[in-house]
N, C-alpha and C positions, 0 to 999 in steps of 0.2 A: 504494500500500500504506500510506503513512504518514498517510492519509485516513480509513482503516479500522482503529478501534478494536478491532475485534473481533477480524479477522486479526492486528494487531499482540498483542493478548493471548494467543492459540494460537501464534506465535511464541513469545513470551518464554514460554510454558508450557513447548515443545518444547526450546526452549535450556535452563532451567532443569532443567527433567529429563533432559537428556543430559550437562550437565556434573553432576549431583551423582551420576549413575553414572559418569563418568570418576574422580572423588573417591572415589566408594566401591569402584571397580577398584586407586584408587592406596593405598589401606588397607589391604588385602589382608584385608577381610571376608568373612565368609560369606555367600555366594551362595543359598543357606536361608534364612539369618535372613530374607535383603531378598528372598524370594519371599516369604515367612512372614507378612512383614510389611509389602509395599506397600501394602492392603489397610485395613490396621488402622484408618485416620484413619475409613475409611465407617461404623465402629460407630457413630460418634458421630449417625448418624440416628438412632436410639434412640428419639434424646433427641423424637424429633418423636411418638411416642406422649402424651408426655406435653400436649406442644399444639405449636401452630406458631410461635410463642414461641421459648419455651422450646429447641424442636428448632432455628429457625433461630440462636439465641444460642450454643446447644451447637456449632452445625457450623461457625458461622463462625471461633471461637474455635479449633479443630483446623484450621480449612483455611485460617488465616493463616499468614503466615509471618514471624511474632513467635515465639512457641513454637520450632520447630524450628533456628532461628536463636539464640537464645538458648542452647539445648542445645548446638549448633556452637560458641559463642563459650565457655562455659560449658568443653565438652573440651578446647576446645584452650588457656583461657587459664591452668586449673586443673593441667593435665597430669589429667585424664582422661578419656583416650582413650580409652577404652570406651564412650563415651555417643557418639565422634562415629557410627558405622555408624548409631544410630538418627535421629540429626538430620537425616542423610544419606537415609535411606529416608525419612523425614516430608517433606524437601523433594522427593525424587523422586515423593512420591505426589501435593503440591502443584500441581508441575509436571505431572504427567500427566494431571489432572483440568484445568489450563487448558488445554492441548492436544488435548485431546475438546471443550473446549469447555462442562464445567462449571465455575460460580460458587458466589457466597457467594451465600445466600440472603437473601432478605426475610423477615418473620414472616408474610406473607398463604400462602402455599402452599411447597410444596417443590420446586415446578419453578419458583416466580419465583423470578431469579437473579439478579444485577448482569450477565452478561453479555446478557442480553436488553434491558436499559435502554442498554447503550453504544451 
């Protein structure tokens, strides 16, 4: 297994998204909000109207987890706690997208990924 990139990446997808739902169990948020809102990062395909560019710079910058992280550190270092549920559902969608098995993009198309280069 520690041979295979790629399985280790759906790994650490799986673990990531299961502890940021253990976190967001232990917050005691709305379970609404984060059906509401697992989702939300896919708008940023959008942005691939505009070119493939453009769309892969849009989506890679939502489906980092610089952002979401930053929000996390950001609630909890400021005392507000309101922003953490969303950090929380941005990393849980993070993680659910490397657990299927999608990537960050290339600007050549929207199906090349970084996990098909690993």
């Amino acid at each position: 297994m520690l041979t295979k990139p790629a399985l280790l990446l759906r790994v650490e997808g799986s673990l990531l998204f299961a502890v940021s739902i253990v976190c967001y169990y232990e917050i005691h948020a709305s379970w609404i909000l984060f059906a509401v809102l697992l989702l939300a990062p896919d708008l940023s395909i959008a942005a691939y109207f505009a070119n493939a560019k453009i769309g892969a710079t849009v989506y890679n910058t939502v489906h980092t987890l610089i952002g979401p992280l930053l929000l996390v550190a950001y609630a909890l270092l400021t005392a507000h706690a309101g922003h953490l549920p969303y950090g929380l559902i941005w990393i849980a969608h993070l993680g659910m997208d490397h657990m299927i098995g999608a990537g960050l993009k290339y600007p050549t198309q929207f199906k090349d990924t970084h996990l098909q280069h690993v």
